[in-house]
VOPAGU-2260 file (C-alpha; in pm, 1 decimal, decimal comma):
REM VOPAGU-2260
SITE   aa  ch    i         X         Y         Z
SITE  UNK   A    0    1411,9    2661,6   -1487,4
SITE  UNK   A    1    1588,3    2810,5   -1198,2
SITE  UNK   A    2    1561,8    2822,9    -834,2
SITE  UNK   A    3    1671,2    2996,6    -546,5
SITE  UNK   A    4    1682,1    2884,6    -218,1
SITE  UNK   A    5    1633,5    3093,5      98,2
SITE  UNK   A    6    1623,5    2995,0     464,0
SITE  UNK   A    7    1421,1    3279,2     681,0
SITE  UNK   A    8    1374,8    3217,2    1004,1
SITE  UNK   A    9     974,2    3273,7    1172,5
SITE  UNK   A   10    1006,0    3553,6    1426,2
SITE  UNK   A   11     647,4    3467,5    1553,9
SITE  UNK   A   12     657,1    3094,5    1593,5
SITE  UNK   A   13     853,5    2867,2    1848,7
SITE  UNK   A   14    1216,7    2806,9    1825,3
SITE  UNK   A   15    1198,8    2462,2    1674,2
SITE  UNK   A   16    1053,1    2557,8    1374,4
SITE  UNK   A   17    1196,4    2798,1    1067,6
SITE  UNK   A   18    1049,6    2859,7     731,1
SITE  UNK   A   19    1239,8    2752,3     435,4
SITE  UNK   A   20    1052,5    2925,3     128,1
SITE  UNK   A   21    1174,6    2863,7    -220,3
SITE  UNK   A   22    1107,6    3054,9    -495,1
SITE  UNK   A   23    1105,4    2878,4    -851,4
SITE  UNK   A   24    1117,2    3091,1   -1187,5
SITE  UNK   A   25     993,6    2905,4   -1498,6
SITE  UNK   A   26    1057,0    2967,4   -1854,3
SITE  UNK   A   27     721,1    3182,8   -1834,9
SITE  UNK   A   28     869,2    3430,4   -1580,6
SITE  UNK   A   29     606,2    3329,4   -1327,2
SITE  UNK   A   30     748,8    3320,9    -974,7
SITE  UNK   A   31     577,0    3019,8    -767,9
SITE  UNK   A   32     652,7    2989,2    -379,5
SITE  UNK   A   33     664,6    2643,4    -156,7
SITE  UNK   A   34     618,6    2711,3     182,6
SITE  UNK   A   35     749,5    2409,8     423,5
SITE  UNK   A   36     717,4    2436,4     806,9
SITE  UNK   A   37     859,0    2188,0    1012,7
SITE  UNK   A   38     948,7    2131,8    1402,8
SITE  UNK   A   39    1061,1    1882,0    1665,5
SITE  UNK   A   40    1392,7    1733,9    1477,1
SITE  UNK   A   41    1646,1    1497,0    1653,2
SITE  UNK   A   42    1655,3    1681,3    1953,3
SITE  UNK   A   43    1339,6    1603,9    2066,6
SITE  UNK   A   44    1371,5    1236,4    1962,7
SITE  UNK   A   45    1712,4    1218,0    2196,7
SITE  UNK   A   46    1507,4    1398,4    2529,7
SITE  UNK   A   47    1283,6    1164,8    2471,9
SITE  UNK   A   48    1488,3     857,7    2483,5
SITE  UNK   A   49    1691,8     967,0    2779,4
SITE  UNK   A   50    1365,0    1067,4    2982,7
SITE  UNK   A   51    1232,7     703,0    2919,1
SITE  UNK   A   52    1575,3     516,5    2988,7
SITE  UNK   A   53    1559,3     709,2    3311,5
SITE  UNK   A   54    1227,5     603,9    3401,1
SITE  UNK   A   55    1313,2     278,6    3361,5
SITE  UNK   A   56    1581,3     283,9    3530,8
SITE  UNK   A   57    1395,4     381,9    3821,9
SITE  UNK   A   58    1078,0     176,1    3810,1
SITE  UNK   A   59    1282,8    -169,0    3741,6
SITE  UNK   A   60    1197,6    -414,2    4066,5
SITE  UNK   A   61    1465,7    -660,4    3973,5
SITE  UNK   A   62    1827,0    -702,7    3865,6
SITE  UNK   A   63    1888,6    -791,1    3492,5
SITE  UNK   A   64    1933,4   -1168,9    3559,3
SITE  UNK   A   65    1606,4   -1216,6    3760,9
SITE  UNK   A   66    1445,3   -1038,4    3435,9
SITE  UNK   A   67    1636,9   -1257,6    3215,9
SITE  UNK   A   68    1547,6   -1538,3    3403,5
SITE  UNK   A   69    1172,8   -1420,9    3421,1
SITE  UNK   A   70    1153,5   -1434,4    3045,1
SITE  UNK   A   71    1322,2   -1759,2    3006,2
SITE  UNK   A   72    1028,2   -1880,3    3280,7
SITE  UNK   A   73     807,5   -1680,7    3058,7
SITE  UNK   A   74     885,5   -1844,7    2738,2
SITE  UNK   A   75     902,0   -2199,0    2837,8
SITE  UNK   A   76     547,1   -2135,4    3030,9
SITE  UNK   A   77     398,3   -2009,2    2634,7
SITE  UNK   A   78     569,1   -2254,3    2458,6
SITE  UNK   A   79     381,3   -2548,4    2731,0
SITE  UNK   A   80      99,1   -2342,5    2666,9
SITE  UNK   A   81     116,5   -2328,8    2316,3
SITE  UNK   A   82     194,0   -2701,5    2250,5
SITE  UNK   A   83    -131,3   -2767,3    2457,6
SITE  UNK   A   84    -328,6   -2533,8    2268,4
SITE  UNK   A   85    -167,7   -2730,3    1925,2
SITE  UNK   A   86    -257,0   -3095,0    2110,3
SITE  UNK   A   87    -603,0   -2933,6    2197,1
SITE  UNK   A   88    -683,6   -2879,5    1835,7
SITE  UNK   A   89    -461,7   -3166,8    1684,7
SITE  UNK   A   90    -741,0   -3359,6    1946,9
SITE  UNK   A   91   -1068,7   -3132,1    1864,3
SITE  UNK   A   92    -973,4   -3186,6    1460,1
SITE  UNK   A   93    -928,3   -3555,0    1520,3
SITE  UNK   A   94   -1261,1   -3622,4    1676,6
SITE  UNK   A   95   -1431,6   -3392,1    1424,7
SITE  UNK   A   96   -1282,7   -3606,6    1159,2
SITE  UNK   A   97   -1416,5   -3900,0    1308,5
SITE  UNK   A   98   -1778,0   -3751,7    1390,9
SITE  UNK   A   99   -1706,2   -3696,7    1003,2
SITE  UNK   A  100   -1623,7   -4034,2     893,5
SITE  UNK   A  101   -1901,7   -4240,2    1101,8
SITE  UNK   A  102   -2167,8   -3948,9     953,4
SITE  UNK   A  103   -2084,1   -4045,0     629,1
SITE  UNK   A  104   -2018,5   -4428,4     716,2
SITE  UNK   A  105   -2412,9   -4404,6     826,3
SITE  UNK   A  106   -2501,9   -4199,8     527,7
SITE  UNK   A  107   -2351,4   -4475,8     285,7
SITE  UNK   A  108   -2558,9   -4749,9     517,3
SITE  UNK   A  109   -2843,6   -4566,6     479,1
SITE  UNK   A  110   -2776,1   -4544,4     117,6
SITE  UNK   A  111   -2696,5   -4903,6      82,9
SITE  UNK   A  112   -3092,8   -5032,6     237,7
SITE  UNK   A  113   -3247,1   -4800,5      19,2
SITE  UNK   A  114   -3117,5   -4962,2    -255,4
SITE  UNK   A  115   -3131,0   -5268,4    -118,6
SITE  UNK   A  116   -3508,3   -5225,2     -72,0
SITE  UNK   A  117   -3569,9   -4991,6    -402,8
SITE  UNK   A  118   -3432,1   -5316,4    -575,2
SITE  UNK   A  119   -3665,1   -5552,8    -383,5
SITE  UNK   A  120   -3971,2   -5334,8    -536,6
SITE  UNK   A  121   -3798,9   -5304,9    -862,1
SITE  UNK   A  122   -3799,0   -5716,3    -848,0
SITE  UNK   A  123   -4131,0   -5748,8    -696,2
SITE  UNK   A  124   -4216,6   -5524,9   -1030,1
SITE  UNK   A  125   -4094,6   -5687,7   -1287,1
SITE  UNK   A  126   -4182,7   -6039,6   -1186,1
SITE  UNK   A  127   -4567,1   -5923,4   -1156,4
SITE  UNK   A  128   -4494,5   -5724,8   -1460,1
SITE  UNK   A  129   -4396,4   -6081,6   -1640,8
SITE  UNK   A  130   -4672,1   -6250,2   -1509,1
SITE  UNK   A  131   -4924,5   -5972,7   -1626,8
SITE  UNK   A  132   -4761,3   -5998,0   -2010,5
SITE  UNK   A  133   -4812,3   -6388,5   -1938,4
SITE  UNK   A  134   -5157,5   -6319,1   -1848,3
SITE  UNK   A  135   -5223,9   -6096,6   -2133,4
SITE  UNK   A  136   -5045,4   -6327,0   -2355,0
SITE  UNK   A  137   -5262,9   -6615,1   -2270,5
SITE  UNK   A  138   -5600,0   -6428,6   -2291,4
SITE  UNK   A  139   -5449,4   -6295,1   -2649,2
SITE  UNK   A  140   -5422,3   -6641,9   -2768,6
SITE  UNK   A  141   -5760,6   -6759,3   -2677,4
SITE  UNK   A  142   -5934,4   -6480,3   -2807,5
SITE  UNK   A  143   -5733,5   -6581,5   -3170,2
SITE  UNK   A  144   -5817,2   -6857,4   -3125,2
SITE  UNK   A  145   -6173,1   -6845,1   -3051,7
SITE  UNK   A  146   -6191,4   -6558,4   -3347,2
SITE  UNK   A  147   -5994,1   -6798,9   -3600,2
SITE  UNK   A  148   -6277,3   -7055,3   -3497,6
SITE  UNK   A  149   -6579,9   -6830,5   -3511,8
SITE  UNK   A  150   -6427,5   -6708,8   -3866,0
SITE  UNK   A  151   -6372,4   -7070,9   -3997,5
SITE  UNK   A  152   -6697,1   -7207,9   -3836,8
SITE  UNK   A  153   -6898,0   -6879,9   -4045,4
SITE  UNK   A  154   -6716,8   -6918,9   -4366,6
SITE  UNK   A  155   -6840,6   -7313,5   -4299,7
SITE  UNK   A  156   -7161,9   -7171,3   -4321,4
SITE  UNK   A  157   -7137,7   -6968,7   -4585,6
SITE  UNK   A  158   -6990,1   -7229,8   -4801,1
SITE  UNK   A  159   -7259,2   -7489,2   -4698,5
SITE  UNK   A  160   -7537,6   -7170,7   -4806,5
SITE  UNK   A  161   -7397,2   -7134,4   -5112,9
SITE  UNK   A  162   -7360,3   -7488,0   -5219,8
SITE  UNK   A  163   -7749,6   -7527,8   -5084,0
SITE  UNK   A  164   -7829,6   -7257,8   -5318,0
């Protein structure tokens, strides 16, 4: 590929700003062109700078050590301000920690007579549980035993009938 550079200067547009057109030839023969535009530069950048300086150069109120000594004030005023802001939260996290802690200290009380009680009934349950089995036990026994004797006092009977007979 090959290229070829020209510079052309815009007759119709400001004196800041040129053309620079390129022209590229590919294997293919087919000419392509790039057209760039481009103003303002360095130049503009330095009137800038010295219209600014200038300004403030005239608007300044103070010497250079009162400003120095301004921002020294300045500084030592946001670093007070800033260490009070860090106590302020170092102070705000603290007592949210502790709201924290005594939440779940009352959480964990709570938790503890619940248990407390909820073991009371389990207790209470069990023991009248054991009592009913007792019960049941009991009234088991005597109806065996009452069914062993009605058994034994019939087959009485029926061994008394057939030795009658």
């Amino acid at each position: 590929m090959t290229r070829v550079l020209r510079s052309i200067s815009n007759s119709h547009s400001n004196s800041n700003s040129f053309l620079n057109q390129v022209d590229y030839m590919s294997n293919d023969d087919e000419p392509q062109v790039i057209v760039e535009k481009r103003s303002g530069g360095v130049g503009m950048l330095l009137i800038g700078l010295a219209i600014g300086a200038g300004l403030a150069l005239l608007f300044a109120p103070q010497s250079g050590a009162e400003t120095r000594r301004k921002i020294v004030r300045g500084a030592r005023r946001m670093r007070r301000a800033a260490g009070a802001a860090a106590e302020g939260v170092t102070d705000h996290v603290g007592e949210s920690f502790e709201a924290a802690r005594d939440r779940v200290s009352e959480h964990i009380d709570t938790a503890r007579e619940t248990l407390v009680a909820k073991r009371g009934k389990v207790e209470r349950a069990m023991h009248a549980g054991r009592e009913a089995a007792a019960q049941a036990r009991g009234d088991l026994e005597r109806r065996l035993a009452e069914t062993k004797a009605a058994y034994q006092a019939g087959a009485r009977v029926a061994r008394e009938q057939s030795s009658d007979d």
